[in-house]
Structure formats: C-alpha cells, structure tokens
C-alpha positions in Angstrom: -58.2 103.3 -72.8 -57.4 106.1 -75.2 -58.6 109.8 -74.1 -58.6 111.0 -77.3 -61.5 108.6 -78.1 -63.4 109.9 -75.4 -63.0 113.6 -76.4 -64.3 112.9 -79.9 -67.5 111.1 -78.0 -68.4 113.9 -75.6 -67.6 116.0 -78.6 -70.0 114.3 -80.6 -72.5 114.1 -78.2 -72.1 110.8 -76.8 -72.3 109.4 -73.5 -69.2 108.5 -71.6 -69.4 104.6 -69.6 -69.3 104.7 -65.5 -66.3 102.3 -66.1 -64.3 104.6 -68.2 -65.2 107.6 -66.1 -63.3 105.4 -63.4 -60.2 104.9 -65.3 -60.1 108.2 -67.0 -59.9 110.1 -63.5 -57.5 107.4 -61.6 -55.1 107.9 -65.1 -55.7 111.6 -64.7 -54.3 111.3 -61.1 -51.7 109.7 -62.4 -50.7 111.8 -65.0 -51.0 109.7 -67.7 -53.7 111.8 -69.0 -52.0 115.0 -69.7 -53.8 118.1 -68.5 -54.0 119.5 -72.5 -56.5 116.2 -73.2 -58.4 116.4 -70.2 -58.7 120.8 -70.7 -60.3 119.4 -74.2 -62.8 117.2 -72.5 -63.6 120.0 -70.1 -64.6 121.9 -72.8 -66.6 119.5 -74.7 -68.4 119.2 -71.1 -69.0 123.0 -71.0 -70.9 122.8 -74.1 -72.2 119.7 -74.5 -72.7 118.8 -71.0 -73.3 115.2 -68.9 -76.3 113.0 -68.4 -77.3 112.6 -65.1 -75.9 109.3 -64.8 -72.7 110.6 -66.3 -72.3 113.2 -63.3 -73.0 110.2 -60.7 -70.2 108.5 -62.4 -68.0 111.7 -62.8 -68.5 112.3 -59.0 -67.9 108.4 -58.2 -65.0 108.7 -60.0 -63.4 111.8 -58.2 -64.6 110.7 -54.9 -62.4 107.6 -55.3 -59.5 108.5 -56.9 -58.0 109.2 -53.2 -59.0 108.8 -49.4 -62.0 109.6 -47.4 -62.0 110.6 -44.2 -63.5 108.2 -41.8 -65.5 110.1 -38.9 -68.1 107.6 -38.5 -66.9 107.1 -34.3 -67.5 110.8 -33.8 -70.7 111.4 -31.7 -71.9 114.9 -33.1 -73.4 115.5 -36.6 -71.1 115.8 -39.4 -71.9 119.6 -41.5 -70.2 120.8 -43.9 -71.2 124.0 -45.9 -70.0 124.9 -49.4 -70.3 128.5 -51.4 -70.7 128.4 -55.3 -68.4 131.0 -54.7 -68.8 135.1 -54.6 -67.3 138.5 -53.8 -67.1 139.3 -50.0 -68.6 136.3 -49.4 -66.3 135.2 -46.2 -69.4 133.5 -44.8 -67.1 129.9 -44.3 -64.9 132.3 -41.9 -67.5 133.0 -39.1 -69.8 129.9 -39.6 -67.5 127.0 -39.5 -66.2 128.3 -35.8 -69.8 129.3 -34.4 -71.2 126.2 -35.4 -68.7 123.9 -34.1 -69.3 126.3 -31.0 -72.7 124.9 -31.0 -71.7 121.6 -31.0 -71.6 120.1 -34.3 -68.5 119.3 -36.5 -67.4 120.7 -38.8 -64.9 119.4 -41.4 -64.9 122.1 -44.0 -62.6 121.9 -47.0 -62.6 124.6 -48.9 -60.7 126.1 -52.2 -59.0 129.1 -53.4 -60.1 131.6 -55.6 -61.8 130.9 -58.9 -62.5 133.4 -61.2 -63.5 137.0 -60.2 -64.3 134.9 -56.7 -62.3 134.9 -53.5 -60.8 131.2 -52.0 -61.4 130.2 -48.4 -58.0 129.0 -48.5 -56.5 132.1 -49.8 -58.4 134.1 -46.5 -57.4 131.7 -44.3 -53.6 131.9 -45.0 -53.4 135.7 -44.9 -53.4 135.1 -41.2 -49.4 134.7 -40.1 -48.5 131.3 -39.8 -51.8 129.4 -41.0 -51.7 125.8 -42.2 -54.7 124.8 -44.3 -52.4 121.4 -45.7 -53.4 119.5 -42.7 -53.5 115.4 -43.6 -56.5 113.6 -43.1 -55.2 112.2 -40.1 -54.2 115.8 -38.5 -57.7 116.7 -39.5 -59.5 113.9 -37.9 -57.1 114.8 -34.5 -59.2 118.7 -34.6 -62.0 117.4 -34.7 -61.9 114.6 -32.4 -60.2 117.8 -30.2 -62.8 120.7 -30.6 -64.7 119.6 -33.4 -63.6 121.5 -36.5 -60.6 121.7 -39.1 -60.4 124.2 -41.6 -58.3 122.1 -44.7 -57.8 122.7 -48.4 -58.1 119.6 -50.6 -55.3 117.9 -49.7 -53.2 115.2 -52.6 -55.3 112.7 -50.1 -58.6 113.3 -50.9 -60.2 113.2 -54.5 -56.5 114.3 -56.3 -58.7 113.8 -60.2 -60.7 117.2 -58.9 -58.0 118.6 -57.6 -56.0 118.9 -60.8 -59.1 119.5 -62.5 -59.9 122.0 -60.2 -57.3 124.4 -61.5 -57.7 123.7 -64.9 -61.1 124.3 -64.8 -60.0 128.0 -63.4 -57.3 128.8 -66.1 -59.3 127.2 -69.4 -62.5 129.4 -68.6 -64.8 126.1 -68.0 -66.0 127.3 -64.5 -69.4 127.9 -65.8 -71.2 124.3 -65.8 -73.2 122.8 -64.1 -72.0 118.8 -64.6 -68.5 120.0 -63.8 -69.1 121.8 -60.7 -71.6 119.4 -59.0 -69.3 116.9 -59.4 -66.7 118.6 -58.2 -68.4 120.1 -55.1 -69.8 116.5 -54.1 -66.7 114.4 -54.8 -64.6 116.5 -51.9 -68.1 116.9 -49.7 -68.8 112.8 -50.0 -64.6 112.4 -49.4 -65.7 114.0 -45.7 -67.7 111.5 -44.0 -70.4 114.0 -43.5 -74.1 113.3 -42.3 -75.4 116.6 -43.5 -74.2 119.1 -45.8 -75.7 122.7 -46.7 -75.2 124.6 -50.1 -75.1 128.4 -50.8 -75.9 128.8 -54.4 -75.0 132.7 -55.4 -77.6 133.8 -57.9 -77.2 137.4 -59.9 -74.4 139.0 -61.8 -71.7 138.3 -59.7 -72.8 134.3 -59.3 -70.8 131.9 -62.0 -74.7 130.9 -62.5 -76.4 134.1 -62.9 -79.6 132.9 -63.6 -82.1 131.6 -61.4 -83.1 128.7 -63.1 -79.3 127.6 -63.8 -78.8 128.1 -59.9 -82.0 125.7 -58.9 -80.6 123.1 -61.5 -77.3 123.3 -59.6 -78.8 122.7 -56.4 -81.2 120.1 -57.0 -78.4 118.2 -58.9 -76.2 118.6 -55.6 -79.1 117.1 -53.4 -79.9 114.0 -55.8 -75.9 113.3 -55.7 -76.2 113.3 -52.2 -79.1 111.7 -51.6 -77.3 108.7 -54.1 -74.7 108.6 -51.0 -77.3 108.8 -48.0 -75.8 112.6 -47.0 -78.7 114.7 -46.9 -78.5 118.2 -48.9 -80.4 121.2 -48.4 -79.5 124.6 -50.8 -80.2 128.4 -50.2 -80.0 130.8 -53.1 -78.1 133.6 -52.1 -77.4 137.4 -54.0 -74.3 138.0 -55.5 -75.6 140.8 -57.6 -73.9 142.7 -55.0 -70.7 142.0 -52.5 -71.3 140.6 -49.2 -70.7 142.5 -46.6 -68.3 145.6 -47.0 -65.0 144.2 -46.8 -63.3 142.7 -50.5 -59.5 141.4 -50.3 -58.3 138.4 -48.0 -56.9 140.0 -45.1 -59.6 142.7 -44.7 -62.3 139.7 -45.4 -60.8 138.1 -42.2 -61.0 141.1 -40.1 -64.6 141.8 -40.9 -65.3 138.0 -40.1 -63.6 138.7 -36.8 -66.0 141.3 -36.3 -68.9 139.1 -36.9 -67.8 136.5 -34.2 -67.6 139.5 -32.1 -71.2 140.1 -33.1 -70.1 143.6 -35.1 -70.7 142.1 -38.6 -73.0 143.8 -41.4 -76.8 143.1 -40.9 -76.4 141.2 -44.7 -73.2 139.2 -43.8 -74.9 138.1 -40.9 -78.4 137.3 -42.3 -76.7 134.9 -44.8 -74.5 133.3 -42.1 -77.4 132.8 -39.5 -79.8 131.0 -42.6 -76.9 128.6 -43.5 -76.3 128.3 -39.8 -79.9 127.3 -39.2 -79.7 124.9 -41.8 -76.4 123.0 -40.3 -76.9 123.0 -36.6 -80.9 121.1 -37.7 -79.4 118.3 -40.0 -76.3 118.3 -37.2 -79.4 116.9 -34.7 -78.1 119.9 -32.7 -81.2 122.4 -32.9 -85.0 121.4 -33.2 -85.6 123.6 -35.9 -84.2 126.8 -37.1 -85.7 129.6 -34.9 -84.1 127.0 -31.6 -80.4 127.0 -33.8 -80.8 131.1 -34.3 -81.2 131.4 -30.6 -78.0 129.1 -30.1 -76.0 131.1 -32.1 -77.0 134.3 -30.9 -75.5 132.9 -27.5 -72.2 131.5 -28.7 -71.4 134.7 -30.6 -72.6 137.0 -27.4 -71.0 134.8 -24.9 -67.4 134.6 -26.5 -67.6 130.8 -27.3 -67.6 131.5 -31.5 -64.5 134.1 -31.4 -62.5 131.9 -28.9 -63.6 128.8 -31.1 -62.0 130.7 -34.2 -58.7 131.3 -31.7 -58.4 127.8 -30.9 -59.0 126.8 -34.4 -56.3 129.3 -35.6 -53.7 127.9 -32.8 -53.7 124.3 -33.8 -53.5 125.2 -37.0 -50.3 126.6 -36.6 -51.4 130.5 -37.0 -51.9 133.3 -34.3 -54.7 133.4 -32.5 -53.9 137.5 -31.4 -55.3 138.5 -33.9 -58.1 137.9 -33.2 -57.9 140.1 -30.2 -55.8 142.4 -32.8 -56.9 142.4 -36.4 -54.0 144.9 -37.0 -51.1 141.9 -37.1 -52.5 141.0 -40.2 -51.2 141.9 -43.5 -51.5 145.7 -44.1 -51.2 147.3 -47.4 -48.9 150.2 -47.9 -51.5 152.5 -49.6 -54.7 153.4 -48.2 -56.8 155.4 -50.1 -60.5 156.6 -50.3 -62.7 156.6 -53.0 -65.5 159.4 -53.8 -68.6 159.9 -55.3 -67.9 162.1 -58.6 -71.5 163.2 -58.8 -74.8 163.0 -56.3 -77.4 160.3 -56.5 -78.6 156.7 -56.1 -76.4 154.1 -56.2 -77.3 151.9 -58.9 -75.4 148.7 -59.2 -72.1 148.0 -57.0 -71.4 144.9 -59.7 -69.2 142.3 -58.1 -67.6 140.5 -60.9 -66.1 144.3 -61.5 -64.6 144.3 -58.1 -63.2 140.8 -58.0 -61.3 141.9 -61.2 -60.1 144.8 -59.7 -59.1 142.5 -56.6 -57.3 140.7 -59.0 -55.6 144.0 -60.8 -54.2 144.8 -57.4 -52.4 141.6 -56.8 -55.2 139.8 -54.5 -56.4 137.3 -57.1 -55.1 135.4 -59.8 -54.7 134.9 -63.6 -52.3 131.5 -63.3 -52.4 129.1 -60.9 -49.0 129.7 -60.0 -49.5 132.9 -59.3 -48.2 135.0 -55.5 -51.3 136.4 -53.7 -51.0 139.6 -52.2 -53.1 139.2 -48.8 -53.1 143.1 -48.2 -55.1 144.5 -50.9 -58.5 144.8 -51.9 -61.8 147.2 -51.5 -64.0 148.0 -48.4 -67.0 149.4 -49.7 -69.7 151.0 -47.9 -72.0 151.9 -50.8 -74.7 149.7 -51.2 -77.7 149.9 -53.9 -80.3 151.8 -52.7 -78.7 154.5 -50.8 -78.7 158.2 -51.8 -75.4 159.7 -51.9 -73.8 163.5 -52.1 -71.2 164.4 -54.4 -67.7 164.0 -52.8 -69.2 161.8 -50.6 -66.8 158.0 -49.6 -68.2 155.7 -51.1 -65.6 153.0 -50.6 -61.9 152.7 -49.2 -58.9 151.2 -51.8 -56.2 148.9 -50.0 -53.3 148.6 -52.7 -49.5 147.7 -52.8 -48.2 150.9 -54.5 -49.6 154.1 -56.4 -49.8 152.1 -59.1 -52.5 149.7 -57.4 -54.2 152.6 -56.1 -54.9 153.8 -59.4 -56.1 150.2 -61.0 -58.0 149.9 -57.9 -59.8 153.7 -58.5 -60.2 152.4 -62.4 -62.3 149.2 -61.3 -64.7 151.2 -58.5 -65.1 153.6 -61.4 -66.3 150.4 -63.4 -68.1 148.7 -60.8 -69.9 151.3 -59.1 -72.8 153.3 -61.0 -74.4 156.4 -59.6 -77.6 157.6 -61.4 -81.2 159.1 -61.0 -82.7 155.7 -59.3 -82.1 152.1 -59.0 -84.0 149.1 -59.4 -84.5 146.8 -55.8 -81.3 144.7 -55.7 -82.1 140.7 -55.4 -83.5 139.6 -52.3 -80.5 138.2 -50.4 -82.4 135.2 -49.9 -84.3 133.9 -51.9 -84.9 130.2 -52.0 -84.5 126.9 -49.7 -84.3 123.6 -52.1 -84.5 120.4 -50.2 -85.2 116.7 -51.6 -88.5 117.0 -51.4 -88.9 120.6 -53.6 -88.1 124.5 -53.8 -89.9 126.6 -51.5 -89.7 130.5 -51.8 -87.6 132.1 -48.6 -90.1 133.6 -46.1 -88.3 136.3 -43.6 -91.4 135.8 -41.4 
C-alpha cells in the first residue's frame, strides 16, 4: 500500500477502506510510514474530515496496533474518565484516587499537554520520583493491589496514536473531531473498561469552542463505545475560564491535594463530584448519583481519598510526603504578585491566554522534545464576575527568573480584562449526553 495514494484520496474527498486504515496504522507503528506523509493525511483529515465508518475504522485500527489490557477477572467496575483537555483542569488528580477509594477501578491513562492545555502526565511527574511508564503488566499488579494506576500511553498500548498523538500537537491538527474521537477511544477501548465518562470543555479555552462541535464530539465518543459494548456517558464542561485557581504542574498538584483534603475550590469540586457521580453509577458502585455524592463526601472527609492518592504515589515510585507536605514539590525561584491596574468587573480571565503564558514561562511546550519546567505557572484568584479595587491581587506569577516574571505579567495583562461589567460566564455545567440523547444539566 502506497500512503501517498491515500493522501491524494482524503484530499480529494474520498473515503479511505477499513482494510487500509488497518495497514496504514500497523506501517505507521512501524515506521514505514514516515511522520511527514502521515502529518499530510492529518491535515487532509482536519479539513476534509472522516465518515463515520471511517472513524470506527480509524479507532479499530489504533486500538490494535498494540496490546490491551486484559481486566476482565477483576470484580469491581472498570471507569475510566477522559478531559478534552483545559486550563487548570487537574480534575484526573483528585477523581482517579477518590473514586477508586469508593471502590471502583480505575485504570486511567492519561496524556501530556496539548496545545495551550496542561497533560496529566506532565502533573503527575512534577511530584519527585513519579513513574507514569508503568507496563501493562505493572499496571494490572495496582490495580489488582488497590484498584488504580495512573499510566501514560505506554509503546504497548495503541503505539499508531501514540506517534500520532504528538504530531497532531506540533502540525496544529488538534482541532477535529474524527481525529480526536479516535484517538480518545482507541487508548479508552485498549483498557478493558466497562464504563467510561467524558468531560467535553466547551467555550474559548475548549479545542471545540462551540457547543454544537462539543455535542458532536461526544455523541461520536458514545456510538464508538457503544460499537465495543463500553458504555459512554459525556458532561460539557466551561473552559471559558480556568478551573479552579491553581495553573502550572506543580501548583495544579497542590491544589488537587487540597481537594482530597476537602479544601478545593467550590468549581473544581463541582466538576469533580458530577464526573464522580457519573463513574461510581456505571462502576455498579452507587445507585444513582445523589447515593455516589454521599460516598464521596465520606471518602474525602474520612481520609480514605488523600491516603488513596499516597498509596497510589508510593507504588508508583514517587513520595507520598507530600502529600502531607505540598512544599517538597518543585518551587519556583520567583514569586511574584499580580495587581489590578484600574478598579472594576472582571470581564474575561481567557484561558487559552494563560496556557500560553504557562508555556512562555517554561511550563508547556512548543516541541515535543521540549524540558518542562514543573515550578512555574499562575494562581489566579480573579474570577468573572467579581468587583475588584485598583491595586487590588488579582493573581500570583510562579516563574524561573526575572525574565519569566515579566512574560508571565505580559500574559495576565493579556488574559485578564477589567471593565465596567461582564457578561455571565458559561454555566460550568452544562449538559449530560448519554446513548439515548442530550439532556440540559439541572443543579436541582
């Protein structure tokens, strides 16, 4: 098979064959495919995009280009959740330990950043001496153990999307659909799971701003997994804002510590406690979702979720102090506040703004190969909405050197707008998508 005919097809407009799909991503593997055809496909995707039956075939493709892990003699429910991927959003942190606390397990396998979005992965490892390369076998040990592993996508499991994964990130085709429901699925179906649960970011910050480009997303998640017998259920989420306060690895972690402690933000915790919900009822844990809220409640209040989170951090080959002492990790050498120039109403805190400037400090990246600094970021305590004095903090930079401190002043300047009024931000929930329809989120 010749790629080059295939990129003039998809080009063109055609339709690619379930067959080739198959050999194009096990040559891909390979690396018989070189990453230059395979970036031009991507983009003819991005523009042209896939037939339904071409993102089954995509996804089948991916999914068996490696391993799967086999969890099939484990009693509990199977949940995994996965983010469409936002600014703050270090929801993955607290929810994977709390609901394995509740009894269901979780193997989560999450990415590094993409974009103007933070990476699980890259959060995870700013704590000292944490492994996320665990092989499927160590992976299926944890959870057997204590019910959860916390793994990137390892050369086992579906390597097509993990090379196309990264090229994806550096050839700016992030932003389809086809592309990323296959590549969600194909690593969520490599799992073994019997339930998973999707939060799909909605507003400016989102990679799909748009709410009907977000429910297209979703629906197309739940009809791949419904193809596989995994049932799928979505939330839309905001991310015309950050989540939460704290933007930068290290400080992500520390504010998800908080959380398990029961100290996290009233929005951070909403959004965990929904997707929550959702996992401990398809994990057969919970009757329905006001029983799992209850459940969680207890776990975080009784210590079970934090200690969870310690013993998850231990096997893993990190240290569990510090989780008793955020302070051991990484610290940045300039702290620095930053004020209101003028009184007024927040307007916008826009997110894609600060996940640029998280990159402009050294916290993100702009090649794959690129050294993230764990340190630095933003801890912002503005929100849209409130009313605020000149002079007044409105959030705190975390940099390297003076010379971060001053790209990191230069992005808040950018991503923070101060004026007369502001329009209501996006309701931070907004909609529940199952197989059988969309309903609008009721916080009755």
């Amino acid at each position: 098979m010749e790629a080059r005919s295939l990129i003039e097809r998809k080009r063109d407009g055609g339709q690619i064959a379930p067959a080739e799909w198959r050999t194009l991503m096990q040559q891909y593997a390979a690396g018989d495919v070189p990453d230059y055809q395979m970036a031009a496909l991507a983009m003819a995707i991005f523009f042209n995009g896939l037939t339904r039956d071409e993102i089954g075939a995509l996804t089948d493709a991916m999914l068996h280009s490696g391993a799967t892990l086999d969890l099939d003699h484990l009693r509990a429910g199977r949940v995994d959740k996965h983010s469409t991927g936002g600014v703050g959003d270090k929801v993955s942190l607290v929810l994977a330990p709390l609901v394995a606390a509740c009894g269901v397990a979780v193997p989560m396998m999450s990415g590094r950043g993409l974009g103007h979005t933070g990476g699980t992965l890259d959060k995870l490892e700013s704590i000292p001496g944490f492994r996320t390369d665990l092989t499927l076998a160590q992976a299926t040990q944890q959870l057997e153990s204590f019910g959860c592993a916390l793994i990137g996508q390892t050369r086992e499991i579906a390597p097509a999307d993990r090379k196309l994964y990264a090229l994806r990130d550096a050839t700016s085709t992030v932003e389809s659909i086809p592309l990323i429901a296959a590549s969600i699925m194909s690593k969520k179906l490599a799992e073994g799971l019997t339930g998973l649960v999707l939060d799909v970011k909605r507003g400016s910050g989102a990679f799909l701003p748009e709410l009907d480009r977000g429910l297209e997303l979703a629906r197309t998640m739940i009809e791949l997994g419904a193809d596989h017998g995994c049932p799928v259920v979505a939330l839309l989420t905001a991310m015309d804002r950050p989540l939460g306060r704290a933007c930068g690895n290290a400080i992500e972690v520390e504010e998800s510590i908080m959380a398990l402690r029961g100290e996290g933000p009233p929005d951070l915790m909403k959004v965990t406690y929904a997707l929550g919900a959702e996992m401990l009822v398809l994990g057969a844990v919970a009757t329905d979702r006001d029983d799992a809220r209850r459940r969680m409640e207890v776990a975080i209040s009784s210590g079970r979720a934090a200690a969870r989170f310690q013993q998850i951090i231990e096997a893993q080959g990190g240290d569990p102090a510090v989780v008793d002492d955020p302070s051991l990790l990484p610290q940045a050498n300039e702290v620095e506040l930053f004020l209101a120039d003028r009184a007024g109403v927040v307007a916008q805190v826009e997110p894609r703004a600060i996940g640029r400037g998280i990159t402009a400090l050294g916290g993100g990246r702009t090649k794959v190969d690129d050294i993230v600094d764990a340190s630095v970021g933003f801890v912002i305590t503005a929100q849209p909405g409130d009313v605020v004095r000149a002079g007044e903090p409105l959030a705190t930079i975390f940099a390297r050197d003076s010379a971060g401190v001053a790209a990191g002043r230069a992005a808040l300047q950018t991503a923070v707008r101060i004026a007369e009024d502001a329009e209501p931000p996006l309701p931070l929930i907004s909609h529940r998508v199952t197989e059988a329809g969309v309903q609008q989120w009721d916080d009755a």
